[in-house]
ZAZA-656073 format. One record per atom (N, C-alpha, C): residue number from 0; residue in one letter; atom name; x, y, z. Coordinates in Angstrom, 2 decimals, always signed. Last residue first. Layout:
N
   nunu   kolvo   torvex         X         Y         Z
    NUM       A       CA         X         Y         Z
...
***
This chain:
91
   nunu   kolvo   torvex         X         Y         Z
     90       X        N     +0.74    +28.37    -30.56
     90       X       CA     -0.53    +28.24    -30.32
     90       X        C     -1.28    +28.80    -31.43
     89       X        N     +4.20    +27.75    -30.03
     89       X       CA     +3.54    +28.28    -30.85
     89       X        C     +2.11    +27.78    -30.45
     88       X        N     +7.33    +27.87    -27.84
     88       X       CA     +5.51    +27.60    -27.61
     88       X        C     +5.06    +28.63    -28.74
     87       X        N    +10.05    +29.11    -27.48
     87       X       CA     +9.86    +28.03    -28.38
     87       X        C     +8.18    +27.08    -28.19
     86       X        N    +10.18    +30.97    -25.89
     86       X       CA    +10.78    +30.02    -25.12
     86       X        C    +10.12    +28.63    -26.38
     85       X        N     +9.48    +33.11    -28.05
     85       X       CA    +10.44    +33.05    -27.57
     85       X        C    +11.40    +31.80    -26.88
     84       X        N     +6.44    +32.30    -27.98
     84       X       CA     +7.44    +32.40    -29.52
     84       X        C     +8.77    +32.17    -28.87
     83       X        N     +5.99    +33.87    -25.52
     83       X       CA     +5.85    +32.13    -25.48
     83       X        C     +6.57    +31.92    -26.73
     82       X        N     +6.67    +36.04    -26.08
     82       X       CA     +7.37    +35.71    -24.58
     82       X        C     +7.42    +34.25    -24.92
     81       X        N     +4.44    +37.18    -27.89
     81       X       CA     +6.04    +37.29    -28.18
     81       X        C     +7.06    +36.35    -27.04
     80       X        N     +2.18    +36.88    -26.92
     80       X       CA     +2.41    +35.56    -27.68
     80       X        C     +4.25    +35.74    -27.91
     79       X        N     +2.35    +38.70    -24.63
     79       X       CA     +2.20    +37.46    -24.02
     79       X        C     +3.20    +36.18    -25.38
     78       X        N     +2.46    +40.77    -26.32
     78       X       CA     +3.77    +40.86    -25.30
     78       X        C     +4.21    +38.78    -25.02
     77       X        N     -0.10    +40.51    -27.24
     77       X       CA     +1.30    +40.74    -28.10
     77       X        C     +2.20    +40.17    -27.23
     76       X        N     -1.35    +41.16    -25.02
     76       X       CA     -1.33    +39.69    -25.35
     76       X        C     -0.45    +39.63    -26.32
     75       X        N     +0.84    +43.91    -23.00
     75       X       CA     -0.40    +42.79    -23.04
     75       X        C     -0.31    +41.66    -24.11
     74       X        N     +2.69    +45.34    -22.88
     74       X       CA     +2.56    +45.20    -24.22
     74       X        C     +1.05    +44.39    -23.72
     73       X        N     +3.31    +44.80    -19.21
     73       X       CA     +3.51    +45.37    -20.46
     73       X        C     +3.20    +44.94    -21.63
     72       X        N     +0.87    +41.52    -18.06
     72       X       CA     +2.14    +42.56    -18.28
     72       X        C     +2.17    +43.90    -19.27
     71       X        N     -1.45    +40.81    -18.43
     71       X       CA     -1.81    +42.17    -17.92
     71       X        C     -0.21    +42.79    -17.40
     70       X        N     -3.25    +39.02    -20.75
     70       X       CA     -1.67    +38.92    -20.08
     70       X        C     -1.69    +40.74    -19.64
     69       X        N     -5.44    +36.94    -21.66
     69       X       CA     -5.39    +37.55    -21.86
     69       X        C     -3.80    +37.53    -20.42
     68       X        N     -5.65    +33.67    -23.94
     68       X       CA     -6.48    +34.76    -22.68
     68       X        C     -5.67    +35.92    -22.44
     67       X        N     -4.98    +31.85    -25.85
     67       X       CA     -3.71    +32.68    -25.14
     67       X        C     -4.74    +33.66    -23.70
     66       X        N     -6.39    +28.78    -26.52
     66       X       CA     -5.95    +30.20    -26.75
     66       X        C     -5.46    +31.01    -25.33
     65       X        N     -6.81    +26.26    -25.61
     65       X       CA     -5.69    +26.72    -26.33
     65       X        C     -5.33    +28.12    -26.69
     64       X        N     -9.02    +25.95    -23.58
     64       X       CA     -9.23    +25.94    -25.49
     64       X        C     -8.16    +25.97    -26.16
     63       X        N     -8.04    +27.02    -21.41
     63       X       CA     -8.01    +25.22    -21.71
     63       X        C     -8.40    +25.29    -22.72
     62       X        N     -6.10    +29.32    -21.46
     62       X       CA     -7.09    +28.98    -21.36
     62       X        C     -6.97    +27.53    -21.73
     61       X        N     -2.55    +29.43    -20.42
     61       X       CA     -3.32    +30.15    -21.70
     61       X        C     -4.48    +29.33    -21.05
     60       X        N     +0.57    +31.08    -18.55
     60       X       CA     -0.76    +30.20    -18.17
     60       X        C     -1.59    +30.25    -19.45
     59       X        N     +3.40    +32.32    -19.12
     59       X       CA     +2.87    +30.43    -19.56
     59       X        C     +1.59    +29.86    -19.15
     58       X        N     +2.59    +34.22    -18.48
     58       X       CA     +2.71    +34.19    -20.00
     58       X        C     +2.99    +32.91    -20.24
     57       X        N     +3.40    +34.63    -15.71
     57       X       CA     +2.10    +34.10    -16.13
     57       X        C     +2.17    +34.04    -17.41
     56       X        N     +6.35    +34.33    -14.37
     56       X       CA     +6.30    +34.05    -16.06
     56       X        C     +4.51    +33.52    -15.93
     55       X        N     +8.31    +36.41    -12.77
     55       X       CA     +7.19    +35.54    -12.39
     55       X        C     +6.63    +35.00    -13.69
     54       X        N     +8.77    +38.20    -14.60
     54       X       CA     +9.79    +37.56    -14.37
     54       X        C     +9.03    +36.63    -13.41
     53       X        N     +7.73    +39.56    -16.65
     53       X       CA     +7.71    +38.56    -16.74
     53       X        C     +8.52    +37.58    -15.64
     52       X        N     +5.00    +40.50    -13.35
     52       X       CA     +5.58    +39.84    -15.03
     52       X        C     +6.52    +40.50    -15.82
     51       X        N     +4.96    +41.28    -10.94
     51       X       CA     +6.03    +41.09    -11.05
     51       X        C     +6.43    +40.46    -12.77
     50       X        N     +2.02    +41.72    -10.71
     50       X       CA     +3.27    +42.57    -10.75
     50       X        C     +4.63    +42.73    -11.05
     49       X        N     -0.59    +39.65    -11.36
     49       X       CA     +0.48    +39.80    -11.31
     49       X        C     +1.21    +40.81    -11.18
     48       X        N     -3.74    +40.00    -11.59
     48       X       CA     -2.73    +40.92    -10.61
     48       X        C     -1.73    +41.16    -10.44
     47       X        N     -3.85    +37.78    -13.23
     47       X       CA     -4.26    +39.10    -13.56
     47       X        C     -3.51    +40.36    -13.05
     46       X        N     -3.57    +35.86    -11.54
     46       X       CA     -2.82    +36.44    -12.61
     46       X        C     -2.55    +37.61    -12.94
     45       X        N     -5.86    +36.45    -10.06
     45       X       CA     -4.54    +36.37     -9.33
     45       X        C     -3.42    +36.42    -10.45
     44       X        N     -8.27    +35.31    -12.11
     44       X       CA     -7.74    +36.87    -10.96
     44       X        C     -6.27    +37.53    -10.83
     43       X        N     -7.42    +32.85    -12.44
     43       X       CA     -6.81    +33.81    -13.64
     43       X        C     -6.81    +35.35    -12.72
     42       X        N     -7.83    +32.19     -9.50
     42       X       CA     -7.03    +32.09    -10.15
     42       X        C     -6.15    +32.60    -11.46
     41       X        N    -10.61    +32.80     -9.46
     41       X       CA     -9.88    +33.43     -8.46
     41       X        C     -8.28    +33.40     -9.33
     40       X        N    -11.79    +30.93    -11.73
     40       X       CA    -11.82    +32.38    -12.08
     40       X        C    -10.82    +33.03    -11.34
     39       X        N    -11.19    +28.37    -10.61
     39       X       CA    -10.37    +28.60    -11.84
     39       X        C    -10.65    +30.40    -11.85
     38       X        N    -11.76    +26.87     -8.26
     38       X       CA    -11.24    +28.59     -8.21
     38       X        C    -10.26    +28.89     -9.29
     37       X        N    -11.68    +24.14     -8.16
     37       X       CA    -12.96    +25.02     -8.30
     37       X        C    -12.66    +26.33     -8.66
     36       X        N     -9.42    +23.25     -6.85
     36       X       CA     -9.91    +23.03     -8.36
     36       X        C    -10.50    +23.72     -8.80
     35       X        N     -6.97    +24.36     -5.36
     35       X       CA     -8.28    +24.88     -5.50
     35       X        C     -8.94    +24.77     -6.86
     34       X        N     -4.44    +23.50     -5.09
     34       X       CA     -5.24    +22.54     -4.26
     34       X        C     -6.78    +23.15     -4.07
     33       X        N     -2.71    +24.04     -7.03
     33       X       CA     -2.92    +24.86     -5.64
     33       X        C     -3.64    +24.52     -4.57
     32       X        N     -3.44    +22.29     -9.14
     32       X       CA     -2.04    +22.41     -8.73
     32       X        C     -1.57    +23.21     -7.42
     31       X        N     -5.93    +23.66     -9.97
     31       X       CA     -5.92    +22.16     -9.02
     31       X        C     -4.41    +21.91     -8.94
     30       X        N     -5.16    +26.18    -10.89
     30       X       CA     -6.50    +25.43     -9.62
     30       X        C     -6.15    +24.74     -9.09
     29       X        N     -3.69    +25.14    -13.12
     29       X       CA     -2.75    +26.11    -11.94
     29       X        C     -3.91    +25.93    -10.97
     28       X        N     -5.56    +24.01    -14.65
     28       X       CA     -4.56    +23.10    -14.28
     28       X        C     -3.53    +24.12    -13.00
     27       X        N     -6.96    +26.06    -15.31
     27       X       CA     -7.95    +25.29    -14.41
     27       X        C     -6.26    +24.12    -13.86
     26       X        N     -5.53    +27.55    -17.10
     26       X       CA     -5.56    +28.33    -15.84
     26       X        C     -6.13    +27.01    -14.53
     25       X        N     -2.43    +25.23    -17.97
     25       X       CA     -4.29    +25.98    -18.37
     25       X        C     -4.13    +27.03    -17.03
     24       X        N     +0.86    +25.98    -19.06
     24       X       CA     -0.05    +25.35    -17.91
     24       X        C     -1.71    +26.07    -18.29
     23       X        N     +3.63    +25.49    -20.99
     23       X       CA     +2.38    +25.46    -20.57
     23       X        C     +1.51    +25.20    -19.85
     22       X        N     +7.33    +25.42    -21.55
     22       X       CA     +6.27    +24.84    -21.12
     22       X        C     +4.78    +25.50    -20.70
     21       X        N     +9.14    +27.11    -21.73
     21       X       CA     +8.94    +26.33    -22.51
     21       X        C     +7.50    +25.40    -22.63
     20       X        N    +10.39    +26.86    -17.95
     20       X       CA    +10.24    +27.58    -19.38
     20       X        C    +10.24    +26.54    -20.74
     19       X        N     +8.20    +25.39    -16.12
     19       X       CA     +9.21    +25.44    -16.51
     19       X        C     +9.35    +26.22    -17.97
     18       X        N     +6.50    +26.71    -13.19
     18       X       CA     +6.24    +26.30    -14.60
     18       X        C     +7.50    +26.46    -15.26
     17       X        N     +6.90    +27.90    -10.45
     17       X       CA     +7.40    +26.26    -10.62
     17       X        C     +7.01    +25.88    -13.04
     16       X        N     +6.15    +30.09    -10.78
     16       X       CA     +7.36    +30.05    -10.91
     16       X        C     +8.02    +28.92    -11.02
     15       X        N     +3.17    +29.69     -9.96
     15       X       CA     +3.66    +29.92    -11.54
     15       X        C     +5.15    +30.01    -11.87
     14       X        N     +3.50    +29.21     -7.49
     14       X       CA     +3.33    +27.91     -8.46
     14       X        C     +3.79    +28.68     -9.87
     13       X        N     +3.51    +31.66     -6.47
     13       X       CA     +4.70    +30.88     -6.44
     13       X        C     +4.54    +29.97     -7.09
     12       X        N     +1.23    +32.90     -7.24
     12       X       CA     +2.41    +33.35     -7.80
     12       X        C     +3.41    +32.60     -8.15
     11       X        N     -0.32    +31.60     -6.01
     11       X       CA     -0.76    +31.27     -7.33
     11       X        C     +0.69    +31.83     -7.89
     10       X        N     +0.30    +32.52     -3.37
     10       X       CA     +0.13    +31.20     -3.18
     10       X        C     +0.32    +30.70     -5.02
      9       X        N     -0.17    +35.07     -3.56
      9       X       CA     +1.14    +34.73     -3.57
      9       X        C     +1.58    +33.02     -3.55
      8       X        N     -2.83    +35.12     -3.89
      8       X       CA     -2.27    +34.96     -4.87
      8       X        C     -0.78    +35.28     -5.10
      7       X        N     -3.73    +33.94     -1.04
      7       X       CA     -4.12    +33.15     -2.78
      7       X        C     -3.15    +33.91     -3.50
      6       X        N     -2.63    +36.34     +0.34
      6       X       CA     -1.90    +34.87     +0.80
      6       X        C     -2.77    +33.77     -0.64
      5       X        N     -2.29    +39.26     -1.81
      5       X       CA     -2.83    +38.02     -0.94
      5       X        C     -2.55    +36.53     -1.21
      4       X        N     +0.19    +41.23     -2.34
      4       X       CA     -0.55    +40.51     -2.37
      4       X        C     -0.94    +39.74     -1.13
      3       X        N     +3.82    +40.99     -2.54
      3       X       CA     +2.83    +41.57     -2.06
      3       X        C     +1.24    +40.86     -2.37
      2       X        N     +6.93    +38.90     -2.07
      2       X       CA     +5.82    +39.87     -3.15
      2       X        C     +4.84    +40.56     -2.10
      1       X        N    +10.50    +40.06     -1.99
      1       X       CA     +9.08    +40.16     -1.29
      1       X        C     +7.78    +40.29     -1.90
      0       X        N    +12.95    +38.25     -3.35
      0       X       CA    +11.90    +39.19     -3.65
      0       X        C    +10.74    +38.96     -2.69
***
């Protein structure tokens, strides 16, 4: 797959594909996993932008409070908590 986008957030894309199903990442922990601690906002951005959800899986990034933030696939945050229920993540 060719994504599109900018070189950040094909950069943010591809890490999110390293998140294993089942599993959880903050947005500030995908920052500093990109080597941009600071660029927690750029970062949910770049989510945000996603295109390719779910199959790029941002529905494993949630806020560092624990709550779910928000998911700009189909259905939106429904969609989001149904995806994480699924791979066995309750919040």
């Amino acid at each position: 797959m060719k994504l599109v986008g900018t070189e950040f957030q094909r950069k943010v894309w591809a890490y999110l594909k390293k998140i294993p199903s089942g599993s959880v990442k903050t947005y500030s922990e995908v920052a500093k996993a990109i080597g941009k601690p600071r660029a927690v906002r750029a970062v949910a951005n770049a989510i945000g932008k996603n295109p390719y959800a779910p199959k790029i899986p941002c529905h494993r990034v949630i806020r560092s409070d624990g709550s779910l933030g928000g998911y700009s696939g189909k259905g939106g945050v429904k969609k989001k908590r149904f995806l994480l229920l699924k791979e066995g993540i309750t919040l």
